[in-house]
Structures are given as structure tokens and as C-alpha cells.
DRENKEVO-439013 format. One record per residue (C-alpha): x, y, z; residue number from 1. Coordinates in nm, 3 decimals. Example, Ala and Ser with C-alpha at 12.3 -4.5 7.8 and 13.67 -1.06 7.14 Angstrom:
// residues 2
{pt {1.230,-0.450,0.780},1};
{pt {1.367,-0.106,0.714},2};
This chain:
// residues 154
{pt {10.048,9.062,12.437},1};
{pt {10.211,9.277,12.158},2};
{pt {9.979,9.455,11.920},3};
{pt {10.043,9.371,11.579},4};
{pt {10.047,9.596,11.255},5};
{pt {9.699,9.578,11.100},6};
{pt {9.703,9.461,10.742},7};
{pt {9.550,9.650,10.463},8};
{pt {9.280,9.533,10.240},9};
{pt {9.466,9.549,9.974},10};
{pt {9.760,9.290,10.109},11};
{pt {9.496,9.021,10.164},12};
{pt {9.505,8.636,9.991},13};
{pt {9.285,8.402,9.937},14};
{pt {9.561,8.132,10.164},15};
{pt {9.605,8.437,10.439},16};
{pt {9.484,8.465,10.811},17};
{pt {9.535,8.815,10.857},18};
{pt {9.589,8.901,11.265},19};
{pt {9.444,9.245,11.257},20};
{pt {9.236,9.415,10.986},21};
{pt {9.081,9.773,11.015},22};
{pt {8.758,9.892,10.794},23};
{pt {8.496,10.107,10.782},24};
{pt {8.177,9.947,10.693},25};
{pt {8.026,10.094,10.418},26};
{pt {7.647,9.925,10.370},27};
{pt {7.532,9.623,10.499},28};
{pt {7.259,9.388,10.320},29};
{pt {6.931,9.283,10.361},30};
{pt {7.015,8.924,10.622},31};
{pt {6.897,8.587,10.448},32};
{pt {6.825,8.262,10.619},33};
{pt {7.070,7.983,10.514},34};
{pt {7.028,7.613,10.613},35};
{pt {7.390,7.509,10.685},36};
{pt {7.421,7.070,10.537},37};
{pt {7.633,6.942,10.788},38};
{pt {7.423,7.009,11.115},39};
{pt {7.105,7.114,10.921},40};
{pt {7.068,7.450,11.144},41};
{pt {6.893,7.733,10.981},42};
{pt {7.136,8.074,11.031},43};
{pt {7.083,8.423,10.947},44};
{pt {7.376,8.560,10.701},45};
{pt {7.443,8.923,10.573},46};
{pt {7.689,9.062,10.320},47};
{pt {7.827,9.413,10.441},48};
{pt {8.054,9.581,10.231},49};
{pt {8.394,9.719,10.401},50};
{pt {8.672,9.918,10.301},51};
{pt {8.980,10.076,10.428},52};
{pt {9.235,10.327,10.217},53};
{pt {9.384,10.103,10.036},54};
{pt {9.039,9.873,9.874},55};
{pt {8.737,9.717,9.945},56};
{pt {8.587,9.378,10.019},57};
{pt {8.264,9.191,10.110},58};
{pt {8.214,9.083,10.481},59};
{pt {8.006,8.822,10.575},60};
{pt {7.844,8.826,10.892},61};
{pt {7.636,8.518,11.107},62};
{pt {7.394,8.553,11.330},63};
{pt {7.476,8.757,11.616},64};
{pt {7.706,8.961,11.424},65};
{pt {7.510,9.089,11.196},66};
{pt {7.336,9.312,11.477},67};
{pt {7.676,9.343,11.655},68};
{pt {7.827,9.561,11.311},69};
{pt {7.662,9.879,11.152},70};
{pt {7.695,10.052,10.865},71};
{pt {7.965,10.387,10.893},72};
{pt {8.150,10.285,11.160},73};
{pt {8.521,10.133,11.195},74};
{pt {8.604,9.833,11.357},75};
{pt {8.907,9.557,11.419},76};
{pt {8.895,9.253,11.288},77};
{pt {9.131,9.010,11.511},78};
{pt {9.198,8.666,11.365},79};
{pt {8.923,8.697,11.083},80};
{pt {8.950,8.469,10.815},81};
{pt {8.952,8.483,10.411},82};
{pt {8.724,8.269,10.230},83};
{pt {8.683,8.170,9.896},84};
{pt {8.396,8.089,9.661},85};
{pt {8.359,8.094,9.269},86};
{pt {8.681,8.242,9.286},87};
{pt {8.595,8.563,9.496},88};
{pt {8.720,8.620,9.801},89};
{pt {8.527,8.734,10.085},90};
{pt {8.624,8.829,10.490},91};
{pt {8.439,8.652,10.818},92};
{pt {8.487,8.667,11.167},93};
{pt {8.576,8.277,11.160},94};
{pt {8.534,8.127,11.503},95};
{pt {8.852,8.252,11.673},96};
{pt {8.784,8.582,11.526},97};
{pt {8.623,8.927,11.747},98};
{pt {8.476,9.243,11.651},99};
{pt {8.595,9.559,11.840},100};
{pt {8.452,9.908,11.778},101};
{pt {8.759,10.142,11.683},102};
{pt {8.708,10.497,11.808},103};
{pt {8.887,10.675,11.512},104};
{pt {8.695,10.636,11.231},105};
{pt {8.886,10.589,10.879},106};
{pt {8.877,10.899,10.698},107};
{pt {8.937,10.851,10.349},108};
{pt {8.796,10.506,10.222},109};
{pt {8.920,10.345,9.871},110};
{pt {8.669,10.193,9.590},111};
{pt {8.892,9.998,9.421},112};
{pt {9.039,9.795,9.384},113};
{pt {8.751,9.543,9.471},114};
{pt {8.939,9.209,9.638},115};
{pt {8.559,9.081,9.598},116};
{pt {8.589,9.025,9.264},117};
{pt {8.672,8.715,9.063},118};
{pt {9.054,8.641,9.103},119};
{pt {9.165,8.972,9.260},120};
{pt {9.411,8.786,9.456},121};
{pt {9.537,8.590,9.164},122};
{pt {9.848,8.778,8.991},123};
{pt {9.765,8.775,8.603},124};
{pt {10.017,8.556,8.406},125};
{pt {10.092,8.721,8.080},126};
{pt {10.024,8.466,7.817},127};
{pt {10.289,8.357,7.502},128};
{pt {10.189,8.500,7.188},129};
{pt {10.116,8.242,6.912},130};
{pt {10.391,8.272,6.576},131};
{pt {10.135,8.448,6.305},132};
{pt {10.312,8.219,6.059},133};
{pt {10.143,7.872,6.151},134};
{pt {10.524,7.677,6.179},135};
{pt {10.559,7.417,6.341},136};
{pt {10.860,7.339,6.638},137};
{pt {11.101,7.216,6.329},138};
{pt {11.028,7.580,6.151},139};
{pt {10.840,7.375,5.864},140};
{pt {10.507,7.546,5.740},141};
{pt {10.246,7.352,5.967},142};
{pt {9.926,7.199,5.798},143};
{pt {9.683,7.494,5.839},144};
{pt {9.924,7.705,5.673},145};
{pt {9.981,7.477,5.376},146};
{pt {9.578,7.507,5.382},147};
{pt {9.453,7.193,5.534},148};
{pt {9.267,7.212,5.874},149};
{pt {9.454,7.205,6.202},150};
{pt {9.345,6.893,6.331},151};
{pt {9.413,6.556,6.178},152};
{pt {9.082,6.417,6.087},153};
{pt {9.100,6.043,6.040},154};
């Protein structure tokens, strides 16, 4: 099996399966236990925080993996998977995904930009100024210039 190019931290969206990503893991939190709904299982979860040289992003680990990872080493994620929740994205292992310990570490690890924050996949639109003059599509002088309010109240 061909290796494939690993993709930087920095390339990843919140639609992507990335094949390969390399990171160094930077801290890992305090695990939490976390009833899943669906079967009702109670699982232990921790947030690590990885990076590589070109950002940074949150990792969540389950279970086993959480003793499997430790902080200031480098590792491979193979067929991980991006999730999203309130709009930030986060990395997991996913269940087709594997760890592997990488024996060079990263070097030179990148704070920003943080993917983990709130639409950091999301390319900002630039938004239409609004005419300072208060005319309407037909160029006439719209009610809220003429002085009335800008809403028809009936």
C-alpha cells in the first residue's frame, strides 16, 4: 500500500477525512466520564491539544486512547475524522482510525491559527456595504430618510 502525503493542520475542513495527519501533542486534559444516549454506556473522554507547523487543534480521545497518547510526543493519525460542534471543529480517531508513535518528533510547532475555534474552517464572506443615503432600489429618498421610521407601522 502507497503511503500518502500527510495533510497539515492547517488544510483541514469541517466535510474532510484526512488519510494521514502528523502532530505533536501539546497537553492533554483532565479525562471526564460521558454517558453516550444511544447505548447508554458511560465512556471516559479527554481533550488533548495538538499541533503541527502549520496550526493547532483540539483532539478528542475515548477510552483506551486516552492512555495510548501522551503529552510531547508525535504521532500519525491514519483515517481520523473531523467533527463538528457549536461550530468548532475538533479531530478523533473515528473507528477506522489508528494511532502510531512517529519517531521524529516535530520540531517547530505553530499557535495559530487555532482550527478549534468557532468557524475557522468557514472562509469569511465580505459583506455589501449599506448606501449612507437611505434610497431606495428606484433612487427615491426612502422613508427613514424623509424622517419617518423604517418599518411601516400599521
Amino acid at each position: 500500500m502507497a503511503e500518502s502525503e500527510p495533510t497539515s493542520i492547517a488544510q483541514l475542513k469541517p466535510v474532510f477525512r484526512p488519510p494521514l495527519v502528523i502532530f505533536k501533542v501539546l497537553d492533554i486534559n483532565e479525562p471526564r466520564d460521558v454517558r453516550v444516549k444511544r447505548t447508554g454506556l458511560i465512556h471516559r473522554v479527554a481533550d488533548a491539544t495538538v499541533a503541527d507547523s502549520t496550526g493547532r487543534i483540539t483532539l478528542t480521545l475515548w477510552d483506551f486512547d486516552i492512555d495510548e497518547v501522551a503529552a510531547g510526543k508525535t504521532y500519525m493519525l491514519r483515517n481520523g475524522r473531523i467533527n463538528v460542534r457549536d461550530e468548532c471543529m475538533s479531530l478523533t480517531r473515528g473507528f477506522s482510525g489508528e494511532f502510531h508513535a512517529v519517531s521524529e518528533p516535530i520540531a517547530r510547532v505553530s499557535e495559530s491559527p487555532d482550527m478549534s475555534r468557532p468557524f475557522a474552517g468557514v472562509t469569511i464572506r465580505r459583506r455589501r456595504g449599506e448606501s449612507g443615503k437611505g434610497r431606495n432600489f428606484q433612487g427615491t429618498m426612502g422613508r427613514e430618510a424623509r424622517g419617518f421610521c423604517s418599518r411601516k407601522s400599521f
